[in-house]
N, C-alpha and C positions, 0 to 999 in steps of 0.2 A: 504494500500500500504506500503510493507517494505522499509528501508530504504535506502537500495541498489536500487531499484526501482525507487523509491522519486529522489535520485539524478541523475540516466541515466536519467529520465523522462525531469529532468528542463534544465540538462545537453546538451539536443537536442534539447530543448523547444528555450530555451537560443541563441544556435546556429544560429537554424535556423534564429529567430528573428532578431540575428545581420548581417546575411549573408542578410536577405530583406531588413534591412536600408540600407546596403551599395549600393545594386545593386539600391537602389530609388533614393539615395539621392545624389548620386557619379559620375562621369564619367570618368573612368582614361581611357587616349589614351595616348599610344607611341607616345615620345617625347612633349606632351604637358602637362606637370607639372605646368603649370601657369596657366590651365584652372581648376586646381583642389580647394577642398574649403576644410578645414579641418571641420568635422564633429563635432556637440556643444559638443559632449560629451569626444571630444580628447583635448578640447582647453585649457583644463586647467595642460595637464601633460608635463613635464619639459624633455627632452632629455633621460635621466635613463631611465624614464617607459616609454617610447615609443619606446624604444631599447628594453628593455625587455621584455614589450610584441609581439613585433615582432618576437623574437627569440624564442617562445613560440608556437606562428604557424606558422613558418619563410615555411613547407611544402603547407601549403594553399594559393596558389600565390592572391585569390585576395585579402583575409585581410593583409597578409604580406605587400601585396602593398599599403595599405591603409595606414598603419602605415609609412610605409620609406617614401609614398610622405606626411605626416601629419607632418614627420621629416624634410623634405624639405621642404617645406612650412614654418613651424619656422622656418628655419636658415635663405631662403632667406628676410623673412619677418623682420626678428633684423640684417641683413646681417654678419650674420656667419659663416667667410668664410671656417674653418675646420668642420664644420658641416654639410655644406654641399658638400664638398670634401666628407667625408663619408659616405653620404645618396646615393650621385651619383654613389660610388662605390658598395654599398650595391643592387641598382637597378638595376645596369648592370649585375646580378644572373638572373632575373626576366626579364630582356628584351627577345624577340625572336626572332628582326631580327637584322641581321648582323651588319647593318648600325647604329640600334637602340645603340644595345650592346656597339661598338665601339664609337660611341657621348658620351656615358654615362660617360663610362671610361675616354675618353681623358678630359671630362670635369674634372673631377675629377682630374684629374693628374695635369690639368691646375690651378685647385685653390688650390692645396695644394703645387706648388711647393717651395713656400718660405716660406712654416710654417714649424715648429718641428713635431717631430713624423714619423712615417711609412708610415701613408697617401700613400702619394706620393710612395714610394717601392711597396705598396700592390696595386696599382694600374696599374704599372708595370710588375707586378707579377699576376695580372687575368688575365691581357691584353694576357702576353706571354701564359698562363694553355690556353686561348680560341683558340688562332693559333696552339698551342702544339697539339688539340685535334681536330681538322679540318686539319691536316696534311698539316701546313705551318710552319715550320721548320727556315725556314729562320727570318720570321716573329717575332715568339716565339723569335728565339732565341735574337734576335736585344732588344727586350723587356725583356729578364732576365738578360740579360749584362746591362742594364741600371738598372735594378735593385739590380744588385751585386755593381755595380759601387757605387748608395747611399749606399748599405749598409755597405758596406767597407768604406766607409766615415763617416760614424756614428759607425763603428765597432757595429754595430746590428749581435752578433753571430748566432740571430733566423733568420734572412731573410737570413745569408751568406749560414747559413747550408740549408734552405727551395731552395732557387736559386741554389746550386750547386746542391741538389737532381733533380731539373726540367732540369738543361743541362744535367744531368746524361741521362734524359730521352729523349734528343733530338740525344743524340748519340746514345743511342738504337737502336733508329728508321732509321738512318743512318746508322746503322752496326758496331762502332765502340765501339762494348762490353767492350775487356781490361782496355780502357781510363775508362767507363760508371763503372764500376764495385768498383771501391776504391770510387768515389764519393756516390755510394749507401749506403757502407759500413761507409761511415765517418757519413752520416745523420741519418743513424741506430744508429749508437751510438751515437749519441746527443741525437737521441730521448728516447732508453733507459736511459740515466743522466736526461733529463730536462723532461719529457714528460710520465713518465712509465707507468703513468693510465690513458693516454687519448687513447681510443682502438684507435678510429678513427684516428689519425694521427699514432699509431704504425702500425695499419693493412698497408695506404697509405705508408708506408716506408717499412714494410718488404716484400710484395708481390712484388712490382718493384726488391729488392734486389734480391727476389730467381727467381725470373724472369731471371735475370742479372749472377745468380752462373749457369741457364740453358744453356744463349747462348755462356756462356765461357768453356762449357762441362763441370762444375761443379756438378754431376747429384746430387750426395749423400747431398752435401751440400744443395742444392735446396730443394729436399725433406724434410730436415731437417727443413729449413724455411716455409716450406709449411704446414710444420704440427703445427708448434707453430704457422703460423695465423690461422689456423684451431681452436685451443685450444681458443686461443681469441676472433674470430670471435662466438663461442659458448658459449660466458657469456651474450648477450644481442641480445632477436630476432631484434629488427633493423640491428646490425651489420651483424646477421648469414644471412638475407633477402640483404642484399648491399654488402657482402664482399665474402658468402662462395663459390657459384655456381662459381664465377672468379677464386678464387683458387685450386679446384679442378678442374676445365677444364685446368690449367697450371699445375697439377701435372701429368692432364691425359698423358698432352704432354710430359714431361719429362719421363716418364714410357714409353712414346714411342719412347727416345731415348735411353732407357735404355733393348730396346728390349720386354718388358713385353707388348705384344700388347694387352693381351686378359683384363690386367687388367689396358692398357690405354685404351683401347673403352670403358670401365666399368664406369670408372671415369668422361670421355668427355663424355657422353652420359648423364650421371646422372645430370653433372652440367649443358647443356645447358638450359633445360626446368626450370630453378632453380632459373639463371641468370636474373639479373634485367636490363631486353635490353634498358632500357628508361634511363639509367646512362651512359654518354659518357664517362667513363673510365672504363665499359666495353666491349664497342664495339670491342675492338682488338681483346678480348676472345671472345666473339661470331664467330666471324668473324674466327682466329686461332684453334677453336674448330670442326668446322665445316670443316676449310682444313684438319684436321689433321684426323678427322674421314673420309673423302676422299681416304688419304692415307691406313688407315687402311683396304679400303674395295679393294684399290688394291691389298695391301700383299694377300690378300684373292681370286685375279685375278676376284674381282668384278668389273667388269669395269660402268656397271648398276650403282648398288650404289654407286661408288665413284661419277659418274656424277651428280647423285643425290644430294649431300652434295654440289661437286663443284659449280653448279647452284644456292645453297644457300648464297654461299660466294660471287661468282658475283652479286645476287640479291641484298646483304647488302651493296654490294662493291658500285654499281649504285646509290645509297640511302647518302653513307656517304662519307668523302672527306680522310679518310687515306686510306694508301696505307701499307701495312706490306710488307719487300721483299721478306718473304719466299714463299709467294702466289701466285709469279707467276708462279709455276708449272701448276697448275690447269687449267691457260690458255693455256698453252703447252699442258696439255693434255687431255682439250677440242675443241682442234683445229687436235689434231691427231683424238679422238675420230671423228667427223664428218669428216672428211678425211678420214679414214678408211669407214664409213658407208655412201659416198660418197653423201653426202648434202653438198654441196658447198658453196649454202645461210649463214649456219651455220658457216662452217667454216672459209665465209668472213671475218663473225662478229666479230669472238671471235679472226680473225687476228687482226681487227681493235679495239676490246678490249684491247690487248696485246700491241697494238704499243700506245696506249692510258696509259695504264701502265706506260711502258718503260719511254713515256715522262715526266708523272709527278715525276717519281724515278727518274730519271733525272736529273728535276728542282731543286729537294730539296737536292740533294747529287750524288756530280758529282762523287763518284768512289765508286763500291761495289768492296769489297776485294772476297769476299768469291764466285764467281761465276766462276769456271771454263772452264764449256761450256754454250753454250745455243744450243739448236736443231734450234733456229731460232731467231736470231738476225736480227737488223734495214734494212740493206739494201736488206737481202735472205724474210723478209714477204714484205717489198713493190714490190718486183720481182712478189713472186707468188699472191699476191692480184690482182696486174694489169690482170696477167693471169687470176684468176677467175673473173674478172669484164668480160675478153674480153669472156670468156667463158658461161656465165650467159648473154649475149647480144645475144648469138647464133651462134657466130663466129666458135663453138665446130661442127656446123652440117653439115657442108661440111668434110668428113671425111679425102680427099685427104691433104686438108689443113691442117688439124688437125695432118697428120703424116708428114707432111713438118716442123709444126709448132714445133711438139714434139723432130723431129729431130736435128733442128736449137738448138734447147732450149738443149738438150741431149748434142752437139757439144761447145756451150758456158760455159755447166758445166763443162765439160772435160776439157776448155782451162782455167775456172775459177778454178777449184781445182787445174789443173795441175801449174797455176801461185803461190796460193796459197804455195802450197806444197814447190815452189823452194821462194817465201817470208819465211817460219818459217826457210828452212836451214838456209838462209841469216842471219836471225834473231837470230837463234839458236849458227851461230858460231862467230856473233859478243858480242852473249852475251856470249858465253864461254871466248872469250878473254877479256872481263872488266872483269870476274869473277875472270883471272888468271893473271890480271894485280896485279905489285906489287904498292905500293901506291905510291912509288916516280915519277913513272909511268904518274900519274893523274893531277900534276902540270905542269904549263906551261913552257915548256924550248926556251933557246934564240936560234935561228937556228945557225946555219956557215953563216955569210953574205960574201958578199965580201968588201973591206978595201971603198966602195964608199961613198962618202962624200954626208951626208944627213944635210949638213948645219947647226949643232949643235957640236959644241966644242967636244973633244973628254973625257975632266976632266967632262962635264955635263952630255953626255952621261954614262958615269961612275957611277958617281953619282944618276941618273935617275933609273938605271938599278939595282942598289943597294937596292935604296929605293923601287924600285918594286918587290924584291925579300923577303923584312921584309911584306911588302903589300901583298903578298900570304900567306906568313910564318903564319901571323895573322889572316886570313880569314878576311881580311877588305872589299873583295868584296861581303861578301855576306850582307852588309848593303846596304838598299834598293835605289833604286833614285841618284844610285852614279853614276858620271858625269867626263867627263873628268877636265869640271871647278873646281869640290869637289878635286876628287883627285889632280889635279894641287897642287890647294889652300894645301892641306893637307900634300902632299913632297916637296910644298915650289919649286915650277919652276911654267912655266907657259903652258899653253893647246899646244900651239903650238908647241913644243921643245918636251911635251911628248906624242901628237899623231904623231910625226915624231919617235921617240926610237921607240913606240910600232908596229907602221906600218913596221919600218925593221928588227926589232930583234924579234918581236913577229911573224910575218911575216899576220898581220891580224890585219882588224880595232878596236878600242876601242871598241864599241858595245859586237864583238867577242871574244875579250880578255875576258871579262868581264862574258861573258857568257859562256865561255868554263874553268874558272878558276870553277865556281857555278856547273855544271854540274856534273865535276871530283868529286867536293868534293862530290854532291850530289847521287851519288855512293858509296862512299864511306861509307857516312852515313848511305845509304841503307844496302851495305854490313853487317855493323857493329854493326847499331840500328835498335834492334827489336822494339823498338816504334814506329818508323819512319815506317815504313813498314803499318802500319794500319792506318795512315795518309790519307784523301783526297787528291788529288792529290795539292787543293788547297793548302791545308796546307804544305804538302810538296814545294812548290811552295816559298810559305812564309818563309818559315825557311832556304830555299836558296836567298832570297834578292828579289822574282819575284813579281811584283805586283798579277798578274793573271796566273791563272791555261795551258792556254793557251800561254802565252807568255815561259814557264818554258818547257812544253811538245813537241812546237815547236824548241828553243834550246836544249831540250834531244835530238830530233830528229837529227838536224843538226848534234850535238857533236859526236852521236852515232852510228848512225845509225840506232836504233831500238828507237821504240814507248816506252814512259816511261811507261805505264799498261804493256806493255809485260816484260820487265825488273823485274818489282815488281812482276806480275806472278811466272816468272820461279825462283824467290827466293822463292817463297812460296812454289815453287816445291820440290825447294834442301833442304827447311826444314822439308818437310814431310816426304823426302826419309828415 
């Protein structure tokens, strides 16, 4: 036996041998690490080497797990309590259910938070990658803000730069490219300074970036990055097997907005089958590959094979918890598609797919910029759902009914577009005159009263009115939580003397004042800043003083008369023009 031979032989011999002691002699169950017993032949290695031979087959979930809980097991046995902060954190990789995962982690976070070190960040920092990647957004992101928060405390540059590239990716996924974009860019270049030969973290930073040059219509740029992870992803088959099939299914796409269709289906075709679907930071690109080759077999007025593909992306869709925006076409038009070919079953479904959708995009992010129609929006599919419910009951078989039915419904659309039609003029010419308001326009002025005595001095009244005019001049109202008591305290009178000024001269209660001073400006701002504009509404909301998205959109309304998404729309309008 040669000697290449001789060692595959023990090599397996070896393995196997260790693989039957552990399943004999072992019993690991989720969440019960205290029923585990450290095996004789681990009892004598010291933290070092039972980390590093962990990381050695950290791929082989049962002996990795052998090792972390052998590492837990000493720590809690000498009670060490950063050792075992890191074993818990190490474990929560290896966990597979939700509940599991999350004990793991909080544990960890729990006993690192008064020691030194990162600990505690990087626990933070899995927590938020796990929500990141289940498309909880909210969730992630509550858990990276606490983790920038330590590391900005500790001025830790590695976790400020790692955290600002994961919110990068949480506005991604919300639509807020412009913001997502210079954060990509800044972590690229750290990684280029600190990191140049770790593939693995260059590839995780330059793919999100040219991702990021794609959905800010950066096409060339993208390409450009797409080919240098290419070139690196082909120095090592681990890498080229985990990194390349993702980045050529994102070039495919960019080549498809770069109108190359025949050599973006070339690419997205190549990379699916290629793609390692068992890695959850590839699923987008599965998932994205597969619409996008949808679309291609439309341009082709394959209506077949796009359904084809689309029925893929709803299958993985069913399966996994994110949600991409651009994909909801495919439900749009697998709901025309069975509509057309008159299955109504189907086309319930894919109603109640859609509006399934719509809620969780929703949840996780109250304003898409980028949508400027929908063929079917919330309240036009619950209409016609109900219709195909009543019509799938057999309500459809009396025919006389059915043209009574279709006729009523015919006469409600007419009164519903026809309303419609006279809400956008409304809309339309109140937004032209904010548009043509001059800004002096947008502050609040004291009316003409008449000389009647509101029971306040006429030198305070002066005085009141004065100070209420530097109180604009400063945008002091858009600090949040302000109060008639704050402001009183702040120009120095007191509440009652200045909800009497405000009430006459302003001709409107404190509430309103307050709210119609925020509005103007927040107009203004719109007009003027192009960042503002890609803003959620929440955010916007915030940066005018409003607690909630909803408190801010209801006072647009009041002030304006028009919806504040319509407002920000038709600016989007007058930029494209």
């Amino acid at each position: 036996m040669n000697t290449k031979k001789t060692y595959l032989f023990f090599t397996s011999f070896y393995k196997r041998i260790a693989i039957v002691f552990l399943l004999c002699c072992i019993q690991i169950t989720t969440g019960q690490e205290e029923d585990f017993v450290i095996p004789d032949s681990l009892k004598t290695l010291d933290y070092d080497s039972i980390y590093k031979i962990h990381m050695k087959t950290y791929r082989d979930t049962l002996i990795s797990k052998t090792y972390l809980y052998t590492y837990l097991k000493k720590a809690i046995s000498e009670n060490n309590t950063l050792e075992m902060a890191k074993a818990y954190s190490w474990l929560f990789y290896y966990a597979e259910e939700e509940s599991e995962k999350i004990r793991l982690i909080d544990r960890s976070i729990a006993l690192s938070k008064n020691l030194e070190g990162n600990i505690t960040i990087k626990g933070y920092s899995f927590k938020g990658g796990y929500y990141l990647n289940n498309g909880q957004y909210t969730l992630a992101l509550d858990n990276y803000l606490q983790a920038l928060a330590l590391a900005e405390k500790v001025n830790s540059t590695e976790y400020i730069s790692i955290t600002e590239h994961n919110i990068a990716c949480i506005k991604t996924e919300i639509g807020k490219h412009q913001e997502a974009l210079p954060l990509f860019k800044e972590n690229f270049a750290h990684i280029i300074t600190k990191h140049a030969t770790d593939t693995v973290r260059y590839l995780n930073s330059i793919i999100p970036l040219a991702e990021s040059y794609r959905y800010n219509n950066l096409l060339d740029s993208a390409s450009v990055y797409h080919y240098e992870a290419i070139k690196r992803a082909y120095k090592s088959e681990h890498n080229y097997n985990r990194f390349y099939g993702r980045v050529i299914i994102n070039e495919g796409i960019n080549l498809f907005y770069k109108e190359k269709f025949k050599n973006a289906y070339d690419s997205i075709a190549k990379g699916i089958p290629i793609l390692d679907k068992t890695r959850s930071e590839n699923r987008k690109a599965y998932i994205l590959g597969e619409f996008y080759l949808g679309k291609l077999q439309l341009l082709k007025q394959d209506a077949i094979g796009a359904k084809k593909h689309f029925l893929t992306v709803d299958s993985i869709l069913q399966k996994e918890k994110i949600t991409p925006l651009e994909i909801r076409e495919s439900y749009e038009f697998m709901i025309n598609f069975y509509k057309t070919n008159h299955k109504k079953e189907k086309q319930l479904e894919y109603i109640n797919k859609l509006l399934k959708f719509d809620s969780v995009i929703n949840q996780e992010a109250s304003f898409v910029s980028s949508r400027l129609f929908k063929e079917f929006d919330t309240p036009l599919l619950l209409k016609e759902k109900e219709i195909l419910i009543n019509e799938l009951k057999g309500n459809n078989k009396n025919l006389n009914l059915l043209v009574i039915f279709l006729s009523l419904l015919t006469l409600v659309a007419i009164a519903f577009l026809y309303r419609q039609y006279q809400k956008r003029k409304t809309y339309q010419k109140k937004f032209e005159q904010l548009i043509s308001e001059d800004k002096l326009t947008q502050t609040t002025r004291e009316k003409q009263q008449s000389d009647r005595d509101i029971g306040v001095a006429d030198d305070i009244v002066e005085e009141i009115l004065n100070k209420l005019v530097l109180f604009e001049q400063n945008h002091h109202y858009l600090k949040k939580n302000i109060s008639t008591t704050s402001l009183a305290k702040d120009i120095k009178t007191n509440t009652k003397y200045l909800s009497k000024v405000i009430n006459h001269h302003k001709q409107k209660n404190f509430t309103n004042y307050i709210n119609d001073l925020r509005v103007a400006h927040a107009v203004i701002q719109l007009k003027e800043n192009k960042t503002l504009k890609h803003y959620t509404i929440q955010g916007i909301a915030e940066e005018m003083g409003f607690n909630t998205a909803e408190s801010f959109s209801s006072a647009f309304k009041k002030s304006t008369g028009i919806k504040t998404s319509y407002f920000i729309k038709k600016l989007y309008d007058l930029d494209t023009m």
